[in-house]
Every structure is written in C-alpha cells, then in structure tokens.
Chimera marker file (.cmm) of the C-alpha trace (Angstrom):
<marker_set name="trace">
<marker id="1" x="0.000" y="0.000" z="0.000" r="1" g="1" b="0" radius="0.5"/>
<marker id="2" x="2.394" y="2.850" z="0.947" r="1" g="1" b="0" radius="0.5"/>
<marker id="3" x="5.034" y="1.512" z="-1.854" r="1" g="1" b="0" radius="0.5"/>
<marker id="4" x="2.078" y="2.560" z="-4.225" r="1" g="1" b="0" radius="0.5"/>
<marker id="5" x="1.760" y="5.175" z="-2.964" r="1" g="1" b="0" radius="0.5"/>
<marker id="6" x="4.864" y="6.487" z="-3.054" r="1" g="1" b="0" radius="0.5"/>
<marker id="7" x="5.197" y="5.827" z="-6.679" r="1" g="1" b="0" radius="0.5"/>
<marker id="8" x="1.688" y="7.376" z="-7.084" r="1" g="1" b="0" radius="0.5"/>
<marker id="9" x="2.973" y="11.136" z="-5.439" r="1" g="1" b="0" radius="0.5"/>
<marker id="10" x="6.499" y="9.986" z="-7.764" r="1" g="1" b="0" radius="0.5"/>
<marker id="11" x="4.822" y="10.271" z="-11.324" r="1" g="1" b="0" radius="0.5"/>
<marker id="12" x="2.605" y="12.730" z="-10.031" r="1" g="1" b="0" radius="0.5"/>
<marker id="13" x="6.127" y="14.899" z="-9.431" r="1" g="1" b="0" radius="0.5"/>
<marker id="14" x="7.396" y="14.010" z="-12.608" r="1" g="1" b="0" radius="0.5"/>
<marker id="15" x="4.549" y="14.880" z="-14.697" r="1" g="1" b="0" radius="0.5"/>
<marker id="16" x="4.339" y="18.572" z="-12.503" r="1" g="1" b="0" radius="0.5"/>
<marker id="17" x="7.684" y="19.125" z="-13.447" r="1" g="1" b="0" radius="0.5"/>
<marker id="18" x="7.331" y="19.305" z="-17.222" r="1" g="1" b="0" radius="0.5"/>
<marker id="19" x="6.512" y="22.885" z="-17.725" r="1" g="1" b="0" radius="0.5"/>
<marker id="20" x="8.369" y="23.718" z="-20.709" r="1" g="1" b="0" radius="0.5"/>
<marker id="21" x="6.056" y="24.253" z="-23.875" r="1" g="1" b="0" radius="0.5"/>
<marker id="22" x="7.850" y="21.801" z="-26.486" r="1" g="1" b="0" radius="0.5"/>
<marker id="23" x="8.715" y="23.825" z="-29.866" r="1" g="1" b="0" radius="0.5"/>
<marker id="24" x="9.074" y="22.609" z="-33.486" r="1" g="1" b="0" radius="0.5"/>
<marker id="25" x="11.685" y="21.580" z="-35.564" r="1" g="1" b="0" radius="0.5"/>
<marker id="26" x="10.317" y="24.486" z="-37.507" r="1" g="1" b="0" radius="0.5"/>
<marker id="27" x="10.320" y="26.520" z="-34.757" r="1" g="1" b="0" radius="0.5"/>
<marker id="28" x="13.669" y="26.228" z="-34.099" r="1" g="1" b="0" radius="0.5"/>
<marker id="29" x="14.470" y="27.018" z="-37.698" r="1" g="1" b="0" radius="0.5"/>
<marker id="30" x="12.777" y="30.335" z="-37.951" r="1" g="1" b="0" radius="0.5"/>
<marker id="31" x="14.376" y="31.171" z="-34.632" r="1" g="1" b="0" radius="0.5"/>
<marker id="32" x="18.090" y="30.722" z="-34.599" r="1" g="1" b="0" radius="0.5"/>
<marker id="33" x="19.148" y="32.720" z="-31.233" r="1" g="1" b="0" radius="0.5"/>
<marker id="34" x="16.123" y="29.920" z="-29.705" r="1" g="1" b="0" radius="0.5"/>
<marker id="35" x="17.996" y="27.519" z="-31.253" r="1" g="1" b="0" radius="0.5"/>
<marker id="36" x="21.457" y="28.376" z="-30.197" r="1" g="1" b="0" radius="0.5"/>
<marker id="37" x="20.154" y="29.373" z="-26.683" r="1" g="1" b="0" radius="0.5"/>
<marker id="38" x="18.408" y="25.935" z="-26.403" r="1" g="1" b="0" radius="0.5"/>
<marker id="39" x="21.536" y="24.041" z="-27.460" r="1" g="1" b="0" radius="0.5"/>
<marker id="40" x="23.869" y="25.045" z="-25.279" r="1" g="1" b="0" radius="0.5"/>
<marker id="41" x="21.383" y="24.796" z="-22.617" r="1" g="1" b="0" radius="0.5"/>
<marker id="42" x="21.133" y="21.160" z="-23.506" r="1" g="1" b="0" radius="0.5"/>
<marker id="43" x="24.795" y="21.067" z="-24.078" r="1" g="1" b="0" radius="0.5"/>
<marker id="44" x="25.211" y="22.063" z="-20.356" r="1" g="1" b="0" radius="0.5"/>
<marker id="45" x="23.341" y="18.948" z="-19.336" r="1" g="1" b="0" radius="0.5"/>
<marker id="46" x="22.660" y="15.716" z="-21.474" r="1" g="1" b="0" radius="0.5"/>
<marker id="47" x="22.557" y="14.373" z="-18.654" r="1" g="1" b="0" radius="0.5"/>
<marker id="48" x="19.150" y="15.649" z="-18.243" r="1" g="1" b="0" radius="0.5"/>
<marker id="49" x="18.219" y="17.416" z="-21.603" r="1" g="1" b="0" radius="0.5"/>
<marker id="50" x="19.506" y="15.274" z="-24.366" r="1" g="1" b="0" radius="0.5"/>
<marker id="51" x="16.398" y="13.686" z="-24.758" r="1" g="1" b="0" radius="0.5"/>
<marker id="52" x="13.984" y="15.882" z="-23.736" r="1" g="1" b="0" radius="0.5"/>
<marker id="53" x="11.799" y="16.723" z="-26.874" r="1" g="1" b="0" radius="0.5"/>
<marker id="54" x="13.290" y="20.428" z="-27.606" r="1" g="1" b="0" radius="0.5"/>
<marker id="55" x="16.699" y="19.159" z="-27.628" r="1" g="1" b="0" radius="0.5"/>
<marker id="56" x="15.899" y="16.648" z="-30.309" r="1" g="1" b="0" radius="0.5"/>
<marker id="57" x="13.947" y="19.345" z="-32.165" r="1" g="1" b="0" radius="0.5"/>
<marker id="58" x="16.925" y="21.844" z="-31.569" r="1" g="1" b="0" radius="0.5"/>
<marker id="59" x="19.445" y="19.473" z="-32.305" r="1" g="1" b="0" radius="0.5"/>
<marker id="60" x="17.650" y="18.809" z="-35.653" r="1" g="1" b="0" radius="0.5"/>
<marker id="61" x="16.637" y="22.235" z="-36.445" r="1" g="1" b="0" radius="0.5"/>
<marker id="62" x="20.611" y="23.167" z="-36.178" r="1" g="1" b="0" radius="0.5"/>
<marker id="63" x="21.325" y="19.833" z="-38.979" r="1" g="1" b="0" radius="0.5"/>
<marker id="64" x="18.934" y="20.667" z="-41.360" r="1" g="1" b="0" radius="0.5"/>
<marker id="65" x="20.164" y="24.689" z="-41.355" r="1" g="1" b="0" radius="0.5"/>
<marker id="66" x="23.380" y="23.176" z="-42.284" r="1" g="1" b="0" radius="0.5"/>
<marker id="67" x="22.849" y="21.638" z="-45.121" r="1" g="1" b="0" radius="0.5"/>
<marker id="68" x="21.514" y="22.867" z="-49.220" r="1" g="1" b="0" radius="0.5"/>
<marker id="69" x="17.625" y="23.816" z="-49.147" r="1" g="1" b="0" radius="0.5"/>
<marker id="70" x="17.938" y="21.737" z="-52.596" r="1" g="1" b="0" radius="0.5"/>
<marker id="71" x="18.452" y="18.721" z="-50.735" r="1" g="1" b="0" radius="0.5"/>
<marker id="72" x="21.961" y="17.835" z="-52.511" r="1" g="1" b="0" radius="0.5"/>
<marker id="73" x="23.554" y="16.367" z="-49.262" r="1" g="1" b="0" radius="0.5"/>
<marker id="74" x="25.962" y="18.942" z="-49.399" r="1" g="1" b="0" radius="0.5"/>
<marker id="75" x="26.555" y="21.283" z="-46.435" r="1" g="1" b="0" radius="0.5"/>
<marker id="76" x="25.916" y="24.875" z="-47.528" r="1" g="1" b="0" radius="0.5"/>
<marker id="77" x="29.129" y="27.332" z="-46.905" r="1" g="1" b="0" radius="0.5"/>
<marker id="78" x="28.112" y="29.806" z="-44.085" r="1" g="1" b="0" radius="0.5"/>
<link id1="1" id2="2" r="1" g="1" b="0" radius="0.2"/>
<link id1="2" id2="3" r="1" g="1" b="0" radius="0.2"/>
<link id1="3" id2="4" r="1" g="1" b="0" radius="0.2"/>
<link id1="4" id2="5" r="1" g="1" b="0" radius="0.2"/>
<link id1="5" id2="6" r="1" g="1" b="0" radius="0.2"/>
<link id1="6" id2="7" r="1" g="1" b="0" radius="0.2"/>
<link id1="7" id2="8" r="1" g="1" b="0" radius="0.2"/>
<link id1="8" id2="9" r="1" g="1" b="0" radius="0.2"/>
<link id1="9" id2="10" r="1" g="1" b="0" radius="0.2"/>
<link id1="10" id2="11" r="1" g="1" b="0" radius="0.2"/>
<link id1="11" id2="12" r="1" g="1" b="0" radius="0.2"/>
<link id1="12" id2="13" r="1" g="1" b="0" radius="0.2"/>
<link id1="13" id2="14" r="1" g="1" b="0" radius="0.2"/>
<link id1="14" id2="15" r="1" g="1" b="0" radius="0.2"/>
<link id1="15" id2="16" r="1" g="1" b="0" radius="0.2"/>
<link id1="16" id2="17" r="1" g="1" b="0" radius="0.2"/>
<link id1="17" id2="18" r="1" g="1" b="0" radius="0.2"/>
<link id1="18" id2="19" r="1" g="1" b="0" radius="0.2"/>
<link id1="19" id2="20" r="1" g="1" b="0" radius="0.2"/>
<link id1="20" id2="21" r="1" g="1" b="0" radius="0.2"/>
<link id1="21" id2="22" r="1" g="1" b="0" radius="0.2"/>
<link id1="22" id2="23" r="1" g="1" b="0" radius="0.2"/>
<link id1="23" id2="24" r="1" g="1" b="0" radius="0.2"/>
<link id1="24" id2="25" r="1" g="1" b="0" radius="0.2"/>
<link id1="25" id2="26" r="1" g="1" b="0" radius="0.2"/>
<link id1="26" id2="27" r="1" g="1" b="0" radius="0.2"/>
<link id1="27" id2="28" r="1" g="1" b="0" radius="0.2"/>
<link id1="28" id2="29" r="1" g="1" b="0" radius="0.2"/>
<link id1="29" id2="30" r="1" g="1" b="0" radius="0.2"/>
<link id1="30" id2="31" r="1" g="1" b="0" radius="0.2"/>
<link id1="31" id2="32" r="1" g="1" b="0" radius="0.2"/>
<link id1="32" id2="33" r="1" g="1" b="0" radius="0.2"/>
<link id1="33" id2="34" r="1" g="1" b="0" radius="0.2"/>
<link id1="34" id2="35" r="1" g="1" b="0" radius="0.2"/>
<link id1="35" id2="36" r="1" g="1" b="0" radius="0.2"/>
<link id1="36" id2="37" r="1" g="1" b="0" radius="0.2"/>
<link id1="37" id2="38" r="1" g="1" b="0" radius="0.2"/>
<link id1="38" id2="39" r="1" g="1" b="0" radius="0.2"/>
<link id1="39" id2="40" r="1" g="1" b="0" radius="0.2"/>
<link id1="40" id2="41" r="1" g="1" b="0" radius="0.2"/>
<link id1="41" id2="42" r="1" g="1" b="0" radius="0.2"/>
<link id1="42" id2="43" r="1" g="1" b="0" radius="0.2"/>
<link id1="43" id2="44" r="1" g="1" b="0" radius="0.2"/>
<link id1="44" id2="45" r="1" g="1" b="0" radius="0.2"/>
<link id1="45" id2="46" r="1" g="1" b="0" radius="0.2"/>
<link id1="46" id2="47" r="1" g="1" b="0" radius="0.2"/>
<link id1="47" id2="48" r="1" g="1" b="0" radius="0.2"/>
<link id1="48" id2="49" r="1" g="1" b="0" radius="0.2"/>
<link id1="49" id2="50" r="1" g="1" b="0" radius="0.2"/>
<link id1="50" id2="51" r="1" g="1" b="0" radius="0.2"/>
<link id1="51" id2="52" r="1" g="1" b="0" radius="0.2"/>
<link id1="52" id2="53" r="1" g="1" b="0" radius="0.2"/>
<link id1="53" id2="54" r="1" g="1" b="0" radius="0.2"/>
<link id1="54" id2="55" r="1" g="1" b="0" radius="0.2"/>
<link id1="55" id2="56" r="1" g="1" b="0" radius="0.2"/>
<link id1="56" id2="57" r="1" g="1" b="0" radius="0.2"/>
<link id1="57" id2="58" r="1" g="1" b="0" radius="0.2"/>
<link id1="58" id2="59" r="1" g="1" b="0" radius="0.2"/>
<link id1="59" id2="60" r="1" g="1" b="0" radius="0.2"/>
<link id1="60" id2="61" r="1" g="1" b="0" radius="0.2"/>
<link id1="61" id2="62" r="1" g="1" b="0" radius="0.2"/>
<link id1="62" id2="63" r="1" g="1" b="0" radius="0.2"/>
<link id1="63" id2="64" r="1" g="1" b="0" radius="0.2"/>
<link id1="64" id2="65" r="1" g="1" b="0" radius="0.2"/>
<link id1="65" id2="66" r="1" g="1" b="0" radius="0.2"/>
<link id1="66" id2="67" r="1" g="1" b="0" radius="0.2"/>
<link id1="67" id2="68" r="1" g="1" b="0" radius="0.2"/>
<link id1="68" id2="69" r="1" g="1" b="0" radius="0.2"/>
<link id1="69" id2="70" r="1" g="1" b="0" radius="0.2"/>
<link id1="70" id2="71" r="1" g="1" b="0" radius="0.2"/>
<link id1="71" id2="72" r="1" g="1" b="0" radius="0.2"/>
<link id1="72" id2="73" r="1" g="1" b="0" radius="0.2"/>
<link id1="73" id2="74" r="1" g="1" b="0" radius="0.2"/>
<link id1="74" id2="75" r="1" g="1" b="0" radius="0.2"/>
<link id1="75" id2="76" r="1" g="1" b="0" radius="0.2"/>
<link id1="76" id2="77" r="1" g="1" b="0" radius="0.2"/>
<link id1="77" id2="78" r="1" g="1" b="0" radius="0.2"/>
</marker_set>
C-alpha cells in the first residue's frame, strides 16, 4: 500500500515538473538565437536534456540549417 503510494505522489512529481512548452523543428528554424540558446542549454546537461523533446527538435533544427535547401547532401558554406 504505501510503496504505491509512493510511486503514485512519484509520477505525479514528474509529470508537474514538465513545464516547458515543447517547440518545433520548424520553430527552431525560424528562430536561430532559440535555437542556439536551447543548445547550449542542452549542451550544459545531457545528462538531463539530451532527450527531452526540444533538444531533439533543436538538435535537428541546427542539422537541417546546415545543409543545401535543394536537398543535394551537401553542407551549404556559411
């Protein structure tokens, strides 16, 4: 009984902790100071962010700005 509960109050503080709106790939794209701010903030602790749903989005944002709009494969020279 109290085990349950303990796991009950557990998720309950998980799921109260999540109060960062998630953001686009797009997004992250249109915004590249977001982009750069939210990478380094990941960077800081992957830990913890790497695989929280803006990092991903971040994290791809920043690979597809690197590369041809063409879709060639090749990086673009910035």
């Amino acid at each position: 009984m109290m085990k349950g509960l303990f796991i009950a109050v557990a998720a309950l503080l998980l799921v109260a902790c999540k109060t960062e709106e998630t953001m686009t790939v797009d997004f992250y794209l249109a915004n590249p100071d977001a982009r750069q701010q939210k990478l380094v903030q990941c960077a800081n602790n992957p830990g913890d962010e790497a695989i929280q749903a803006n990092c991903v989005n971040a994290k791809e944002a920043q690979h597809k700005s690197l590369f041809d709009p063409d879709n060639t494969g090749m990086p673009s020279i910035k």
